[in-house]
N, C-alpha and C positions, 0 to 999 in steps of 0.2 A: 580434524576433529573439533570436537566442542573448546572452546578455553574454559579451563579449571582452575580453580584457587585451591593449593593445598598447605596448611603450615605443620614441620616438625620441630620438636625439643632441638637446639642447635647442639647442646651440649651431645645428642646423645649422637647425634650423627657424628660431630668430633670425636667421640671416643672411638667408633668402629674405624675410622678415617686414620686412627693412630695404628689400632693394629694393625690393619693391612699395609704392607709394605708395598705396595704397586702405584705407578705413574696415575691410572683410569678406573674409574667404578661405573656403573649401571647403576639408578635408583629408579625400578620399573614399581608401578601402579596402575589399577584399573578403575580408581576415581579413587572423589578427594578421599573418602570415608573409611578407606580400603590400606588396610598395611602395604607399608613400602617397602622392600626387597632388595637390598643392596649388594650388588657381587661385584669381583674382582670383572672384569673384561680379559676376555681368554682365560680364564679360570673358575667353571664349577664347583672345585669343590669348596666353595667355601659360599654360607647367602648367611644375610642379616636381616631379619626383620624391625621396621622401624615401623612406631604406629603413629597416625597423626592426631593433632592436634585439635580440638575444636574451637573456631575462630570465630567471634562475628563480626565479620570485615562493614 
């Protein structure tokens, strides 16, 4: 696929990162513009939405 640029808040991604108690997450997207999705790996029941950033690189 294409290369994208995408930036998130650090902190806000560290805070979902605390909750979850697991080794692996997903953070899937469909472009830069587009909330990010963060799940546990082999575990559904839990998604985070992260929104991003606007950057002018």
């Amino acid at each position: 696929g294409e290369e994208a640029k995408i930036a998130f808040n650090s902190r806000y991604l560290q805070d979902v990162l605390q909750v979850l108690e697991v080794d692996s997450v997903a953070l899937e997207t469909t472009s830069p513009s587009s909330p990010g999705v963060i799940r546990p790996i082999g575990d559904d029941s839990y998604v985070h939405v992260v929104m991003p950033m606007f950057v002018q690189w």
